[in-house]
C-alpha positions as CSV (number, residue, x, y, z in Angstrom):
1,X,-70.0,-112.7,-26.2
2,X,-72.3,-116.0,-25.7
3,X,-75.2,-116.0,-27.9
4,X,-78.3,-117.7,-26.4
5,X,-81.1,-120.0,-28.5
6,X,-83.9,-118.3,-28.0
7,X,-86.6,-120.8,-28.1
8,X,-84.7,-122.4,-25.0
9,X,-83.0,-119.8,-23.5
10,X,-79.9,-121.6,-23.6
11,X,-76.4,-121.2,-25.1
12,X,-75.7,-121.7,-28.6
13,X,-73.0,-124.9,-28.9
14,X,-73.1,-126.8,-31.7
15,X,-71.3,-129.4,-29.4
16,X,-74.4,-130.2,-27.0
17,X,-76.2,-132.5,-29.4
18,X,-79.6,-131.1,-28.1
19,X,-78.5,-127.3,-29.4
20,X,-80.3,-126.2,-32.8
21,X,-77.3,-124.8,-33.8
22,X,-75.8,-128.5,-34.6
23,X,-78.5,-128.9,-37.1
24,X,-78.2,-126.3,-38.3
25,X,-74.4,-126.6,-38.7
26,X,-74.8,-129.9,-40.4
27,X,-77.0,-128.8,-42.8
28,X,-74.9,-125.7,-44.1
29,X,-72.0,-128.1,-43.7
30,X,-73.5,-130.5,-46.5
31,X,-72.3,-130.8,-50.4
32,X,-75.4,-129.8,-51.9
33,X,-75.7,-127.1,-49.5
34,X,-72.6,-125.7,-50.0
35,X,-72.2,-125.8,-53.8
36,X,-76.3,-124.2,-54.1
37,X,-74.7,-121.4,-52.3
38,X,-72.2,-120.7,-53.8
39,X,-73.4,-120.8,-57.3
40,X,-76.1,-118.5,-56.1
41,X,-73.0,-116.1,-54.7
42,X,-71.8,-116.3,-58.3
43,X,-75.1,-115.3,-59.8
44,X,-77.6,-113.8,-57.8
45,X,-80.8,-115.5,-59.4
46,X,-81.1,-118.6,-61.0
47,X,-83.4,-121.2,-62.6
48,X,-83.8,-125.2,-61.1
49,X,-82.7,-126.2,-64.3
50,X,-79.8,-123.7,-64.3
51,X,-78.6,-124.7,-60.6
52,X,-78.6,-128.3,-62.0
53,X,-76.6,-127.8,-64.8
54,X,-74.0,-125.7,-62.7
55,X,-73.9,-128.2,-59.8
56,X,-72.8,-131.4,-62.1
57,X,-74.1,-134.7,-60.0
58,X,-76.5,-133.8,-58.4
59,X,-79.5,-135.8,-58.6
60,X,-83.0,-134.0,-59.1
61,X,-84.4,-135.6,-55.8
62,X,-80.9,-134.3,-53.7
63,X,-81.5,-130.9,-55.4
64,X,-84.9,-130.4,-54.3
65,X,-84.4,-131.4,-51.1
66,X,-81.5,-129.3,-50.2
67,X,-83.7,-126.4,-51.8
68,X,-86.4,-126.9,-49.8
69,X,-84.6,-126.9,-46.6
70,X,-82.3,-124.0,-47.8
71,X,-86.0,-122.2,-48.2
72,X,-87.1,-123.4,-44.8
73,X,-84.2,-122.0,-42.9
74,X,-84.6,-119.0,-44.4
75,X,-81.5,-119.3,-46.6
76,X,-83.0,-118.6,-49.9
77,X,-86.5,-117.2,-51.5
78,X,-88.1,-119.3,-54.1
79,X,-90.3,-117.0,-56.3
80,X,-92.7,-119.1,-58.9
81,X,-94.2,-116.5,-62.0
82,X,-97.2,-117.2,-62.9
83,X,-96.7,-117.9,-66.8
84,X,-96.9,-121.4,-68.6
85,X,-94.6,-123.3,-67.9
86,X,-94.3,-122.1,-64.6
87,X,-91.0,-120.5,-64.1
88,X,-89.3,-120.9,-60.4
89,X,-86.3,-118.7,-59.6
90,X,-83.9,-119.1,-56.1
91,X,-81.9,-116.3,-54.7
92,X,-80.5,-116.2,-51.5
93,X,-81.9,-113.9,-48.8
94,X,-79.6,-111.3,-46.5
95,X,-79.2,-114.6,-44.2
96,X,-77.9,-116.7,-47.1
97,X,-75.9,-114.2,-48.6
98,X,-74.3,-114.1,-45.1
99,X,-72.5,-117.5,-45.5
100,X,-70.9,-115.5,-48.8
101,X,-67.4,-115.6,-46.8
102,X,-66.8,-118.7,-45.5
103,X,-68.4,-120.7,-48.5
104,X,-66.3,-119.0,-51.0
105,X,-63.0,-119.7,-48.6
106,X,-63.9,-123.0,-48.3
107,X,-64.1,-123.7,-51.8
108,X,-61.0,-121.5,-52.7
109,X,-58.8,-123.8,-49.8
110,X,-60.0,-126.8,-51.4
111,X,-59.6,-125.8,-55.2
112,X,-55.8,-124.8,-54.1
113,X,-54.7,-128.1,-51.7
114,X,-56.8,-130.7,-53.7
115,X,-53.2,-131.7,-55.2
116,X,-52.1,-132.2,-51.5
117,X,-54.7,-133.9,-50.4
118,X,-54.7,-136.7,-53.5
119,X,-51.0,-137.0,-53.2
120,X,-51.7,-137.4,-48.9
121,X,-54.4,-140.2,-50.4
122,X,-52.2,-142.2,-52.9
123,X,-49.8,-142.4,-50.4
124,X,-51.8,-144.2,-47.7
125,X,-53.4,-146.2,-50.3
126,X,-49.8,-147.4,-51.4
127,X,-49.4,-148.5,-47.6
């Protein structure tokens, strides 16, 4: 079944570099992304300073970016109480909890073969 873009009218393919779906594709397809996601699979709300902590690395400028565009594709909700200090909470919406299966495979694949895949790199470095 071909699913159609509907601000165009036209097929989804993320390989026609014009299609939204490539966008969108990068941008579920990058680190950040990925790793926000999943930690909010893990635990359903969570803090900016709590997301930072879990996500080692990240820099504050790369974290509220990919938030912010997470939000803006509709991927997650950003709810701010009204209390000093402000406190801001994520969690992911239906959409983003959607991504729950092939997030969670994709870090399970890469937890199991990373000894493959260092061994495949030491050994064309050695070359």
């Amino acid at each position: 079944m071909t699913t159609f873009v509907e601000s165009s009218g036209l097929p989804a393919d993320v390989y026609s570099p014009k299609c939204p779906t490539r966008q969108v594709l990068d941008h579920i397809a990058g680190k950040w992304t990925i790793l926000v996601v999943d930690a909010l699979l893990q635990q359903d709300t969570m803090r900016y300073t709590e997301l930072s902590r879990r996500i080692g690395g990240v820099s504050q400028k790369m974290l509220t970016h990919t938030l912010r565009s997470l939000e803006g594709d509709g991927f997650l909700t950003r709810t701010m109480h009204p209390t000093i200090p402000p406190r801001v909470e994520y969690q992911l919406t239906p959409l983003g909890r959607s991504l729950a299966e092939p997030i969670s495979a994709l870090r399970q694949w890469t937890e199991t073969h990373i000894n493959e895949v260092e061994r495949a790199r030491a050994l064309n470095q050695a070359e």
